[in-house]
C-alpha positions, 0 to 999 in steps of 0.5 A: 247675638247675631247683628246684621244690616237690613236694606229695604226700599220703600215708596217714600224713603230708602230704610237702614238698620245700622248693626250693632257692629258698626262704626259711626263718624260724625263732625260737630261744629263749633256754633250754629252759626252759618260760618260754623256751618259751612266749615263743618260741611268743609272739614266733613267733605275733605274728611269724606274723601279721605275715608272714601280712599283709605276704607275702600279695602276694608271689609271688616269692622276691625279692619276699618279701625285698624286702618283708622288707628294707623291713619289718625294723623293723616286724618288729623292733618286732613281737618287741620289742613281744611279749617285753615288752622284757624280753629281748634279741633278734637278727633276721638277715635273710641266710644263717644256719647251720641244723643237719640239719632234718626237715620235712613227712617230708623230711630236709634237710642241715645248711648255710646257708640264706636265712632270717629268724632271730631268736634271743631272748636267748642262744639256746641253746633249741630253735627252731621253724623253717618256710618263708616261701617258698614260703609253706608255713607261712603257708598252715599257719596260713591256714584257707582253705588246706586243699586247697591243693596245689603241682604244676609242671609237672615233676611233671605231666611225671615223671607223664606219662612214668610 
C-alpha cells in the first residue's frame, strides 16, 4: 500500500489527509475543569516547543521516533517542569487507542495509532491532539510556513490523468 499525504486549500477551510505512516501526539487533561484546561494548554505549548526544536531535522517517521525514544526524559522533565510537579502525568511513546477524530475537515476512525501521549493525572478531560509526522502541527506553530504545501507525486499523477 502507498500512503502519501494530500494538501488541498479550499474556499472555507485548509483539507489534511494524515498518512497511515504518520505519528500523532496528543495531551489529555485531567478534568474539564478550566484549571485542568489551562494546564493542558501549558504542558502542550511547553511540549510544542521542545518538539519544534528536536524534530526540525527529522525527515522520516522512523527518524522522528528514534529522536523521541532518545529524548523521552528530557520530554519527561519538559511536563514535569510545566505542571509545576503539582500533578501526576503518564508519557506513552507506542501504539495508543484514539476515538474517532476530526481534523483539518477529514474524518478518522477510531483504533491505534503511532502516538506520543501524555495524560496529566486521571485523564478524564478533553485532549488536544495533532500530528507530529508529518510534521502538520509543528509547521502550524512555525511562522515561516504559511505557504508551505505537501504534493507527491501521486497527487501530480491523479492530476495528470484527469
Amino acid at each position: 500500500m502507498i500512503a502519501f499525504s494530500v494538501y488541498a486549500k479550499s474556499q472555507s477551510e485548509d483539507i489534511v489527509i494524515i498518512p497511515d505512516t504518520s505519528l500523532r501526539f496528543r495531551v489529555i487533561a485531567n478534568s474539564n475543569s478550566l484549571d485542568d484546561y489551562l494546564i493542558k494548554t501549558k504542558v502542550k505549548e511547553h511540549v510544542e516547543e521542545e518538539l519544534i526544536k528536536l524534530l526540525s531535522s527529522a525527515k522520516t517517521l522512523q527518524e522522528t521516533k528514534d529522536i523521541l525514544k532518545e529524548n523521552i526524559n528530557n520530554i519527561n522533565n519538559v511536563v514535569r517542569d510545566s505542571l509545576e510537579e503539582k500533578e501526576d502525568f503518564q508519557i506513552n511513546l507506542g501504539l495508543n487507542y484514539f476515538p474517532k477524530k476530526v481534523y483539518k475537515g477529514v474524518v478518522y476512525p477510531e483504533g491505534y495509532y503511532d502516538s506520543l501521549v501524555i495524560t496529566i493525572g486521571e485523564g478524564n478531560g478533553e485532549n488536544w491532539w495533532c500530528v507530529l509526522f508529518p510534521p502538520l502541527c509543528l509547521l502550524e506553530q512555525n511562522d515561516n510556513t504559511e505557504d508551505v504545501e505537501y504534493r507527491f507525486f501521486i497527487s501530480r499523477i491523479i492530476k495528470y490523468f484527469k
